[in-house]
C-alpha positions in Angstrom: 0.0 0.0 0.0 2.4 2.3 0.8 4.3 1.9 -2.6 1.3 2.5 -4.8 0.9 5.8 -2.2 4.5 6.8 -3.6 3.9 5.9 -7.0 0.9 8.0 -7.2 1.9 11.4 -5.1 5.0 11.3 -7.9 2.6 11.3 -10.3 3.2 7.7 -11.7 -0.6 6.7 -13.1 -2.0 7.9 -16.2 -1.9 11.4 -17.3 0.9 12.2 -15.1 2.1 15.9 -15.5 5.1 16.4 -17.5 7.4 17.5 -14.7 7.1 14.3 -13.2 9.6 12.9 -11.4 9.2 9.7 -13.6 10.3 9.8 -17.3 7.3 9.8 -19.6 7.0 6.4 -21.3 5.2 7.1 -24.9 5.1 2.9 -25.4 2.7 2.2 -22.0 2.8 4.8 -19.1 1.2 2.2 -16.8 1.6 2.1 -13.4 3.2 -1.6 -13.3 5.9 0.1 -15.7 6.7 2.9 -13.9 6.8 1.7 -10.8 10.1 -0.8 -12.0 11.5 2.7 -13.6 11.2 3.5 -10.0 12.4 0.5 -8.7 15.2 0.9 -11.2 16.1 4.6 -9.9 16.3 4.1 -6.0 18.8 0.6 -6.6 21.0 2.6 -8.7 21.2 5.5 -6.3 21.3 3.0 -3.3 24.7 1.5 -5.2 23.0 -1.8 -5.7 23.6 -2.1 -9.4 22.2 -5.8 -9.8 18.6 -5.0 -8.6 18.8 -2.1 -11.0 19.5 -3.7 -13.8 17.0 -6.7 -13.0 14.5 -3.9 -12.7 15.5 -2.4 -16.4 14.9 -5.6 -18.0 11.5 -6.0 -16.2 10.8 -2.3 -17.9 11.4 -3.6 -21.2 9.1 -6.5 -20.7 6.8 -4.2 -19.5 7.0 -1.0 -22.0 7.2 -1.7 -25.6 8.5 1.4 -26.6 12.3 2.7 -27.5 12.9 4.5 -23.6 13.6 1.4 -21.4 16.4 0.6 -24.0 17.2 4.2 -23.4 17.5 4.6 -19.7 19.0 0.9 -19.9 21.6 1.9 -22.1 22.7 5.0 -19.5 22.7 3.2 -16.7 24.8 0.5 -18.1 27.4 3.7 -19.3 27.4 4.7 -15.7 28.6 1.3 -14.9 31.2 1.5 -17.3 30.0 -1.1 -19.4 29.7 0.4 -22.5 29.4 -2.6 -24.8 26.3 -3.7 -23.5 24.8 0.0 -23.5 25.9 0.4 -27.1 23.8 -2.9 -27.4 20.9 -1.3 -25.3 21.1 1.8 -27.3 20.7 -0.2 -30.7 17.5 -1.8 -29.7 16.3 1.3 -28.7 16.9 2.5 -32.3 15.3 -0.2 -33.8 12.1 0.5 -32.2 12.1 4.0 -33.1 14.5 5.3 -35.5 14.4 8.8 -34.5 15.1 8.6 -31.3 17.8 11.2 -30.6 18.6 10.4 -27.2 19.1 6.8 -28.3 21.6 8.0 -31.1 23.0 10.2 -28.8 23.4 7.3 -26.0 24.7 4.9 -28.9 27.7 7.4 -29.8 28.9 7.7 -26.8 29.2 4.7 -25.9 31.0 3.7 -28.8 33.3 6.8 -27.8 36.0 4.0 -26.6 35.1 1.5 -28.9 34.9 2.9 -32.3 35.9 6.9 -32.1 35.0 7.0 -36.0 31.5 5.4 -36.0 30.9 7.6 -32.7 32.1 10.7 -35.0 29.8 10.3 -37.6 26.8 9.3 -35.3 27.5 12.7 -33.2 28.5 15.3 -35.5 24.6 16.0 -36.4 23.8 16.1 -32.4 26.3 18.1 -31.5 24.0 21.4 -31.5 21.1 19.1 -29.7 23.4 18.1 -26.5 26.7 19.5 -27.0 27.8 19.5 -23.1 27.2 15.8 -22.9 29.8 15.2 -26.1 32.3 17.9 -24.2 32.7 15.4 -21.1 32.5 12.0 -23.1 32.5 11.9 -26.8 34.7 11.5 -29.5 38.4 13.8 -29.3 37.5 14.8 -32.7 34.2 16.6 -31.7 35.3 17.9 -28.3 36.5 21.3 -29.5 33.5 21.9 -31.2 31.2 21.1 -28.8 32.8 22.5 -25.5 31.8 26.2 -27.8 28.5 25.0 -27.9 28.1 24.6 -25.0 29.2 27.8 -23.5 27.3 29.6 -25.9 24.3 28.2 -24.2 
């Protein structure tokens, strides 16, 4: 009981507003869903980074959409395992092409891996998030983004 009073003073069942604590899920914004992204959020803050994965792969069960690959895919490049986001990432682009946090998510993580194929999937992102490529993309884009981003 006292979860589903959480889950609903953050705003977690339908129509939730869109400064919700929860991200916004376009597949299935259910409750069942959200409540793993929750579930998801507090293990990673609590360091306990098995539960939170466990509770990203019950998201994507759950939402059929392109954002649990997403969120996946970051919380696997905090972890440092940037193989398996670039993996995550991917899915996420197969569901929905245009996803530009999952291209964005997808060239940074292959940052370390493949700097070129990270250069070209960047280079048209770097005026959408250009302070995120300043701290971890490519060497090659670095320069050019670090202006973008003081400019903003």
């Amino acid at each position: 009981m006292r979860w589903a009073f959480i889950l609903l003073s953050l705003g977690c069942g339908r129509g939730a507003p869109p400064g919700s604590v929860l991200p916004e899920s376009p597949g299935r914004p259910d409750v069942l869903a959200r409540s793993w992204y929750l579930k998801a959020a507090v293990s990673a803050a609590r360091g306990d980074a098995l539960a939170a994965e466990r509770a990203h792969r019950w998201v994507g069960r759950l939402d059929g959409g392109s954002w649990p690959g997403v969120h996946r895919g970051r919380f696997l490049l905090e972890l440092g395992r940037t193989g398996e986001a670039a993996e995550a990432f991917q899915i996420a682009l197969a569901v929905d092409p245009g996803n530009r946090q999952a291209e964005l998510g997808l060239g940074l993580a292959l940052s370390e891996l493949q700097p070129e194929r990270a250069t070209e999937l960047l280079e048209p992102l770097v005026d959408f998030e250009p302070c995120a490529i300043t701290m971890s993309g490519p060497p090659a884009l670095r320069g050019r983004a670090e202006r973008a981003c003081l400019e903003r």
